[in-house]
C-alpha atoms as an extended CHARMM CRD file, in Angstrom:
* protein
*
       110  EXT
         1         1  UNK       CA             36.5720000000       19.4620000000       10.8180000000  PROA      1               0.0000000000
         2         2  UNK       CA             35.2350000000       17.1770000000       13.8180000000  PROA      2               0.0000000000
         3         3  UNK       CA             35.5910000000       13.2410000000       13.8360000000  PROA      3               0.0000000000
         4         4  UNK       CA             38.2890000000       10.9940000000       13.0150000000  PROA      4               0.0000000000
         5         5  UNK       CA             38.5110000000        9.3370000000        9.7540000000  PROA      5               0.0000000000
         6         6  UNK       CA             36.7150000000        6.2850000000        9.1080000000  PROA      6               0.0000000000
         7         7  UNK       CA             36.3910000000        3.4080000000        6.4610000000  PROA      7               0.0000000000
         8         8  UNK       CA             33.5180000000        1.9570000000        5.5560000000  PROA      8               0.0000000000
         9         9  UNK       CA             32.8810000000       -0.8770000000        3.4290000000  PROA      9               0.0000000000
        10        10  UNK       CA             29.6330000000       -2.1060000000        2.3760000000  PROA      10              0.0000000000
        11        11  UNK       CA             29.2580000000       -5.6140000000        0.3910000000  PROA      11              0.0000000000
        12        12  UNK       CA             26.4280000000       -7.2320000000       -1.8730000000  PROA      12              0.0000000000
        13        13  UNK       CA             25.4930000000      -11.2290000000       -1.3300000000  PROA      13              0.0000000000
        14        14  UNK       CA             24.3640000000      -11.9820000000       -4.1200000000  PROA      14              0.0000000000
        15        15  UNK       CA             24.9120000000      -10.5600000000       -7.9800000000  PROA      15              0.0000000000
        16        16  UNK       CA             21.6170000000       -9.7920000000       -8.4820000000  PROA      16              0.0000000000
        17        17  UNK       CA             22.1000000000       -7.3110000000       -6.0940000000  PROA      17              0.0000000000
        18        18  UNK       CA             24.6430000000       -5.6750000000       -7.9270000000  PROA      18              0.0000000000
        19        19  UNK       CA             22.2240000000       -3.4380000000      -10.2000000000  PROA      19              0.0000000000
        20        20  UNK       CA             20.1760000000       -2.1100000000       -7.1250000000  PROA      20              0.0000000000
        21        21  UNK       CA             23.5010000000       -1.0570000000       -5.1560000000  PROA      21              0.0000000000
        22        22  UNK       CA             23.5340000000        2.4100000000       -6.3060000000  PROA      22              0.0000000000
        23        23  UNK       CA             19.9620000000        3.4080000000       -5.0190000000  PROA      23              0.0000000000
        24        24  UNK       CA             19.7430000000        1.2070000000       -2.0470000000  PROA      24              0.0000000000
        25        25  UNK       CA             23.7880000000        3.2170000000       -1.7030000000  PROA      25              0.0000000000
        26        26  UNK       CA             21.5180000000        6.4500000000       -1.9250000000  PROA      26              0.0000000000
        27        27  UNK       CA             18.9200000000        5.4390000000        0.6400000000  PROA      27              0.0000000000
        28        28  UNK       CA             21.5810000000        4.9120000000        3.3500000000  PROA      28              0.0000000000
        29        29  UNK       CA             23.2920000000        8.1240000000        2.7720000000  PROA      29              0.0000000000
        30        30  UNK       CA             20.0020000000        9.6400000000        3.9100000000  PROA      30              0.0000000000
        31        31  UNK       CA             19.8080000000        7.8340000000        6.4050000000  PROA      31              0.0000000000
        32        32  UNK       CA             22.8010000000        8.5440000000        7.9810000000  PROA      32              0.0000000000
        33        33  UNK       CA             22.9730000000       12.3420000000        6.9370000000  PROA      33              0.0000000000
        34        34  UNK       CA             19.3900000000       12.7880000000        8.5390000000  PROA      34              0.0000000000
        35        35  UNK       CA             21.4480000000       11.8250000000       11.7510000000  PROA      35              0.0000000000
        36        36  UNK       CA             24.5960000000       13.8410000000       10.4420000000  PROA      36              0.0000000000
        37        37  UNK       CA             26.8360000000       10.5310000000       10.4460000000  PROA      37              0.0000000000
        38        38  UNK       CA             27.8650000000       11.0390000000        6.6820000000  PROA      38              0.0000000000
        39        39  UNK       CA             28.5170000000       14.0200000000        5.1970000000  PROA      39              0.0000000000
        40        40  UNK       CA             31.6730000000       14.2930000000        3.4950000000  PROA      40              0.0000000000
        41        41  UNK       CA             32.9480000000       11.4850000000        1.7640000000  PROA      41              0.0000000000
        42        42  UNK       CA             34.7730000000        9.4220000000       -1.0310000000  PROA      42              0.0000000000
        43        43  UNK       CA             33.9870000000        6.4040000000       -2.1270000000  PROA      43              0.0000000000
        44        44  UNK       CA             35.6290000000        3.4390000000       -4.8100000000  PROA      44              0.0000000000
        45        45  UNK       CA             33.7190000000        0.9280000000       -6.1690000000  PROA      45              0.0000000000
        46        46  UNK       CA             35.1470000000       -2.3700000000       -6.8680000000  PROA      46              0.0000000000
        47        47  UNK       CA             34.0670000000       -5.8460000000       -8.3330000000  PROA      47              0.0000000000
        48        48  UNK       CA             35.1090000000       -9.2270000000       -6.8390000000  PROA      48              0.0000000000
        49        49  UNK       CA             36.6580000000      -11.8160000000       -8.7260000000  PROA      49              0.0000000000
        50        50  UNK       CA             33.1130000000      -13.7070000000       -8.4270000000  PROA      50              0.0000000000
        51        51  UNK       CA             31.5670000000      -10.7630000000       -9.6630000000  PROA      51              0.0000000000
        52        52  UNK       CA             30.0780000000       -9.3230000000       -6.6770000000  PROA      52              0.0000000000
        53        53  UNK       CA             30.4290000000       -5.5060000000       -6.0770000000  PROA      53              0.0000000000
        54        54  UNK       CA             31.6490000000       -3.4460000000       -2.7660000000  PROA      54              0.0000000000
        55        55  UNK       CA             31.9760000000        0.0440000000       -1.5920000000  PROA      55              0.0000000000
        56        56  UNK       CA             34.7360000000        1.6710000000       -0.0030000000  PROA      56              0.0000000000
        57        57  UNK       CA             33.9210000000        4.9500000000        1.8030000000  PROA      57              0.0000000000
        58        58  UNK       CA             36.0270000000        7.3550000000        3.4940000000  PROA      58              0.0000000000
        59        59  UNK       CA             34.8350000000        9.5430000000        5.4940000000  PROA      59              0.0000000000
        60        60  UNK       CA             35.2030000000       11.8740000000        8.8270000000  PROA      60              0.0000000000
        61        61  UNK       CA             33.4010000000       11.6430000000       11.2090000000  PROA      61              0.0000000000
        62        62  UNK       CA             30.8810000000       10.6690000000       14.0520000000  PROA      62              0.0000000000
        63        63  UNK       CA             31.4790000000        6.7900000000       15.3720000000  PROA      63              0.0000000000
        64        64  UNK       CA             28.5120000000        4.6220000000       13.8580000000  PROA      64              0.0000000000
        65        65  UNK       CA             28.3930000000        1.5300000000       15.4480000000  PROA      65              0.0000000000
        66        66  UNK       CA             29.2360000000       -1.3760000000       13.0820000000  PROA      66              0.0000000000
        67        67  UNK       CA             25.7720000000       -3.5620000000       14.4760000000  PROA      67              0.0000000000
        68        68  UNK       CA             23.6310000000       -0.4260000000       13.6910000000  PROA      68              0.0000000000
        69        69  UNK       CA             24.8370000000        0.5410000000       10.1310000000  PROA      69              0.0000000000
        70        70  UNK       CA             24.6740000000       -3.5100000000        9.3200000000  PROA      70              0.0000000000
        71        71  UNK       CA             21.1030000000       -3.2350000000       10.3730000000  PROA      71              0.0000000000
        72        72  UNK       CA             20.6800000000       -0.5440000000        8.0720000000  PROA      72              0.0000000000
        73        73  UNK       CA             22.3900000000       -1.9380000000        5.0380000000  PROA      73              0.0000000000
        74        74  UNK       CA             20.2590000000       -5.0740000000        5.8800000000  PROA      74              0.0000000000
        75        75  UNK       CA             17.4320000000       -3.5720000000        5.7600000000  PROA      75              0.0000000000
        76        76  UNK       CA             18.0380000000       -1.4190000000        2.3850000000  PROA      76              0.0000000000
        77        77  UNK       CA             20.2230000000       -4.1170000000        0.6760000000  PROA      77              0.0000000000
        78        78  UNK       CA             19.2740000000       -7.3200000000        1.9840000000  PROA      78              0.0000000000
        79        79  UNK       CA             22.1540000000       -8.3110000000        3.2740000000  PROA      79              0.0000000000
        80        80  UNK       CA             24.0980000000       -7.3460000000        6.8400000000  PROA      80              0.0000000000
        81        81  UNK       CA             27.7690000000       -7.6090000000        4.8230000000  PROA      81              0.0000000000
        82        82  UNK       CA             29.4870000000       -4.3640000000        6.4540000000  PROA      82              0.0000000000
        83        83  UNK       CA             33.0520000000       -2.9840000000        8.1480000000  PROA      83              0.0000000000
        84        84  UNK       CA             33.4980000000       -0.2080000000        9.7560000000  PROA      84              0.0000000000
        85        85  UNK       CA             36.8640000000        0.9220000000       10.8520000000  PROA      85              0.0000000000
        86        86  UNK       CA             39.1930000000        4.0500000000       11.8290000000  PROA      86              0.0000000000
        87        87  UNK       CA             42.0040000000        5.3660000000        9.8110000000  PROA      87              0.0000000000
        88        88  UNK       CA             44.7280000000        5.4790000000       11.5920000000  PROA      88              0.0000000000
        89        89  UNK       CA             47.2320000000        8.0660000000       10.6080000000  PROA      89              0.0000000000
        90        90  UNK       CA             48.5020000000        9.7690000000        7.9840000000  PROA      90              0.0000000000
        91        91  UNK       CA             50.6370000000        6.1860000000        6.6710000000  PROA      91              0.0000000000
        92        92  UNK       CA             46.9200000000        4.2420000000        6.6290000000  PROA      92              0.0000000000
        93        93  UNK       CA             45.2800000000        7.6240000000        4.4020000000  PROA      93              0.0000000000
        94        94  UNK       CA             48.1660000000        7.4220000000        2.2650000000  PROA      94              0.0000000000
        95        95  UNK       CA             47.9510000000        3.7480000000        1.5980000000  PROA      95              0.0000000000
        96        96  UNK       CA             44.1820000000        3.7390000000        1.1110000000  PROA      96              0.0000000000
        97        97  UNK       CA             44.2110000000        6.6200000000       -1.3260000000  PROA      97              0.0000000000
        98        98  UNK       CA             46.9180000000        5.0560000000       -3.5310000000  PROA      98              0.0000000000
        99        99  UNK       CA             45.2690000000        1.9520000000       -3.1800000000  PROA      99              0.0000000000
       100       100  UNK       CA             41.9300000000        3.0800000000       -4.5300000000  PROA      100             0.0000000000
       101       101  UNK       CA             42.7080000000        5.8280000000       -6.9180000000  PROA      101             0.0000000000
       102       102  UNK       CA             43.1600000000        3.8020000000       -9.8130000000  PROA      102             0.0000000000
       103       103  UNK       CA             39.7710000000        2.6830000000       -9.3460000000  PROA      103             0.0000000000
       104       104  UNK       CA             37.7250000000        5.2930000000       -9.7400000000  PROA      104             0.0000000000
       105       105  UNK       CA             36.9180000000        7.5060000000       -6.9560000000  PROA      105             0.0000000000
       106       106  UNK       CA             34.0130000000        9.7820000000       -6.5460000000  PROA      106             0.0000000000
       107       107  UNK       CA             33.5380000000       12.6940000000       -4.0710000000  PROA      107             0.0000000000
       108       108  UNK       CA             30.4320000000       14.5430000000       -2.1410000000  PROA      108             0.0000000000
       109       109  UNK       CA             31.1690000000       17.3360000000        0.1720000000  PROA      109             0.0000000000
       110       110  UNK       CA             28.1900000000       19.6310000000        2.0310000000  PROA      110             0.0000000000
């Protein structure tokens, strides 16, 4: 398949935020498969010690500029709180997979 493999994580500000992260999760998937940046993925949720929830999502493909998919999840979630990054390697997969499996992973492939 094209594209490298990329990490995205997307953050919540506030806890009150938490319960909405799901849909506003959903609304930014179509926006990014409607320009064919996410389509294959899995993702780990994961709860802060101060209670606020994050997103890790792995996926491959297309670069998406870290200022526009901030904008995005600002604009959805309220807050700008996002990383983008490539995986580098088969060591970094490997890590991040053992790292997150425990956690609960869940899956979506077109």
């Amino acid at each position: 398949k094209p594209g490298k493999l990329r990490l995205i994580t997307l953050t919540t500000a506030t806890k009150d935020k938490n319960a909405d992260f799901q849909k506003d999760f959903r609304k930014l998937r179509m926006r990014l498969l409607r320009r064919h940046l996410l389509m294959d993925y899995i993702r780990c949720r994961e709860t802060t010690k101060s209670g606020l929830r994050h997103e890790h999502i792995l996926f491959r493909g297309s670069y998406i500029e870290q200022v526009f998919l901030s904008h995005l999840w600002s604009e959805i979630h309220g807050t700008p709180v996002v990383d983008i990054r490539k995986v580098s390697g088969k060591r970094a997969l490997a890590s991040y997979l053992a790292k997150y499996a425990s956690k609960g992973i869940t899956a979506r492939t077109s």
